[in-house]
N, C-alpha and C positions, 0 to 999 in steps of 0.2 A: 426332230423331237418326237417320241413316241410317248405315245400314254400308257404306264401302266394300272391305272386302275385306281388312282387314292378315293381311297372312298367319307375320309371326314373333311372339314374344312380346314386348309391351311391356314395356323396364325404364325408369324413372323416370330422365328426366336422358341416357339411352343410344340415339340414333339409329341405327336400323339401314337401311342402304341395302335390306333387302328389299323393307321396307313405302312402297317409295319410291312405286313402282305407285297405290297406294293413297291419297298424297297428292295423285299429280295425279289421278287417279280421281274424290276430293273437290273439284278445283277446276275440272276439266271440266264436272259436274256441274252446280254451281254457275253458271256459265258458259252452260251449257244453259238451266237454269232463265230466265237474267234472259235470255236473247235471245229465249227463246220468249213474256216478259214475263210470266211463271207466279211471279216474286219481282218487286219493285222495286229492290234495290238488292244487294248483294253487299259484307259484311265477312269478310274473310280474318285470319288467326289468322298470324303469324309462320311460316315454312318454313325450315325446315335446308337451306342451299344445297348444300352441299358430301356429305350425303348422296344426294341427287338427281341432283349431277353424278356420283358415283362409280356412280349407275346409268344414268347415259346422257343425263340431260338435259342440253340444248344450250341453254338459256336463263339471259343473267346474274341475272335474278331473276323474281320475280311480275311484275312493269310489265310486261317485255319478254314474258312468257310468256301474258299475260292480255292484251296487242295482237294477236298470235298467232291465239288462241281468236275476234277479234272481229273477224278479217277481213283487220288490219291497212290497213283503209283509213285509217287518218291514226296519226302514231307515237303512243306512250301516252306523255305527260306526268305526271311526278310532281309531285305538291304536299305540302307539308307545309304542315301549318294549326293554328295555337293560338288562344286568346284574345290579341289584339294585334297575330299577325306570321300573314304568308304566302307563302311562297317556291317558288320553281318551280327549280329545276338544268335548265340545257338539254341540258348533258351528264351521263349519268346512272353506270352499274355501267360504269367505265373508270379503267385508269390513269390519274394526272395528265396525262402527256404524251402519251398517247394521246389524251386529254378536247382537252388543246389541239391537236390537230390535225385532229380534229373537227370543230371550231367553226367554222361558215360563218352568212353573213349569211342564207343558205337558213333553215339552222335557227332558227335566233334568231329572224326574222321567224314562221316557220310555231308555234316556243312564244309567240311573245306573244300569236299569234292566238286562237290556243286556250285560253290564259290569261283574254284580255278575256271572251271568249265564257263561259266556267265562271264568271269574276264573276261576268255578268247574270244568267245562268240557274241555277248553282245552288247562289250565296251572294246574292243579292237586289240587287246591289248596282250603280244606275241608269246611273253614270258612274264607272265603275271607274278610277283611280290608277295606274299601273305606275310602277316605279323599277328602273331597269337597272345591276346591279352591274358595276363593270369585271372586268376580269382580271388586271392586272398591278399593282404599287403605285402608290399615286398614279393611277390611271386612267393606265398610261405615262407619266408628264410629261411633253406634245410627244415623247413617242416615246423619250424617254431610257431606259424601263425596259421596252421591246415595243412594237409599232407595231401589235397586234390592236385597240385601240381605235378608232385612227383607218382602220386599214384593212377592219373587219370588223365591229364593234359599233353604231358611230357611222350607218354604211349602213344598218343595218337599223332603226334607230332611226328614220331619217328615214321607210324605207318605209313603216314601221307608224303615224307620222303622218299618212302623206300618204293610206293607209285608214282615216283617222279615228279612232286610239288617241291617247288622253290618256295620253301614256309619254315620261319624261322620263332623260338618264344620257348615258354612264356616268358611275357616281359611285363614286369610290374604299368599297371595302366597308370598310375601319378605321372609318369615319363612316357607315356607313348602316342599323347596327341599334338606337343608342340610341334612349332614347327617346323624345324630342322628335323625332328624323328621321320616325319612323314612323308620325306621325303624317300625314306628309307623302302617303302612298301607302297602295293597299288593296292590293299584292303585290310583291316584288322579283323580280324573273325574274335568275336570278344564273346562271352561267358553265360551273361545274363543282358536281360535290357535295357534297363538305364547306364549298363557301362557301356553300349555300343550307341544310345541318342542322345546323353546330355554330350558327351563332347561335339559330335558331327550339328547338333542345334545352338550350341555356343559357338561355332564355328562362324555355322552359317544358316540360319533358322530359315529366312526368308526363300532360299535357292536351294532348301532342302529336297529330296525325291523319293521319295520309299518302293521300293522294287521288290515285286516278289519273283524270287529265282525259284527254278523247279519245276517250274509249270509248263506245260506242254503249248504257250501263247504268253505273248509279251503283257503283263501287267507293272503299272506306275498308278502315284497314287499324292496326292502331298503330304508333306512331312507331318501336317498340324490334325485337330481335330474340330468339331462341328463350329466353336466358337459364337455359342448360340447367344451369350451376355451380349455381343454385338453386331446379331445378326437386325438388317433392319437400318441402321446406324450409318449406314456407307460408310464404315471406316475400317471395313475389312481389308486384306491386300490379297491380291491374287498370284503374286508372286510364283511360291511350290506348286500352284496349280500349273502356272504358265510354263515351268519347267519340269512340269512331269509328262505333261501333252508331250516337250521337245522332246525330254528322254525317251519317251516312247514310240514317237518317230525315227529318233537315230536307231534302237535297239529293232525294231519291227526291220529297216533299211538294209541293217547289217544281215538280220536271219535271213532274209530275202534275199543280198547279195551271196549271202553264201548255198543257199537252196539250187542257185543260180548254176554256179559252178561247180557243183557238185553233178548238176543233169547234166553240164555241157561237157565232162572230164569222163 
């Protein structure tokens, strides 16, 4: 346990913008440690946004602010990950209609990439599956409900084939999170954000894990947020916390196992 510095009094449940300092203090830190390679891997603990900004931070959240810290040589991707489902948002902490105006085939192609790539390397997985969520209902029907499908989705889809991903869509999201679909794929790269965390939190809210891909060092994080109405309470669960340490164990083991034989080969 290190101290970074809070400098007002802790109240249970009561954010104070002072100790804001102090919060990223702990995440720079942290940050430091895994580029110097002195940790393996980095689990973050939920952060009060809106204390942070009311002291000055300019970051919509952790992802953006830990791309930042690591150089920002390629954007930070989020994942959320359960037993079952695994979703990727291309557009991340945005408005809706700001999220859609966003959306280029740039993007889309440069998240799939980076998707495939965390499959192999630090979920084990040989010949990774993608399924690409539309955007509009019905995948646009021919255009009747937005024409991002055919004008924006669909291109990049082809690109990321033609680099050799096994990535198939878009597929209307009403039908792509039961169960039998899901069976079909080992991640859906979806659109915007509430269409990549309400299904994988209805899934499985408690065993959820949010990963961010991209980065140059393993970060996990839990699914949830500060949940400060019942901080205090004991009746919190620490469930996603419990399995974001794991995941982050397993994914640090794997870059490690493969570090490995890459020096010995």
């Amino acid at each position: 346990v290190m101290s970074c510095g809070a400098t007002a009094n802790v109240t249970v449940g009561q954010p104070d913008p002072v100790n804001a300092n102090a919060v990223l203090q702990s995440i720079d830190l942290a940050v430091e440690f895994a580029l110097s390679g002195r940790i393996a891997g980095l689990v973050t603990a939920p952060i009060h946004k809106d204390s942070l900004i009311a002291a000055g931070f300019e970051y919509p959240g952790h992802t953006e602010y830990l791309g930042h810290l690591a150089g920002d040589q390629s954007p930070p991707v989020m994942m959320l990950t359960c037993p079952g489902l695994r979703v990727v948002p291309v557009t991340i902490h945005l408005g809706l209609a700001k999220a859609i105006g966003e959306l280029t085939q740039a993007l889309i192609f440069t998240h799939g990439q980076i998707l495939e790539r965390a499959l192999r390397q630090d979920f084990g997985i040989d010949n990774p599956r993608i399924a690409v969520a539309a955007l509009n209902p019905h995948a646009g029907e021919s255009g009747e409900f937005g024409d991002e499908e055919e004008r924006i989705i669909a291109p990049a889809i082809e690109e990321l084939r033609a680099a050799g991903l096994k990535i198939d869509g878009p597929f209307p999201a009403d039908s792509l999170f039961h169960e039998a679909a899901r069976r079909n794929f080992d991640a859906v790269l979806c659109m915007y954000h509430d269409q990549a965390l309400i299904p994988l939190k209805t899934i499985d809210f408690w065993n959820g894990v949010n990963v961010t891909l991209g980065l140059p060092f393993v970060r996990t994080s839990p699914d949830h947020g500060t949940a400060h109405d019942i901080a205090g309470t004991g009746s919190a669960r620490a469930d996603s916390m419990i399995a974001a340490i794991k995941t982050a164990d397993q994914m640090a083991r794997r870059r490690q196992a493969a570090a490995a034989t890459e020096t010995t080969s």
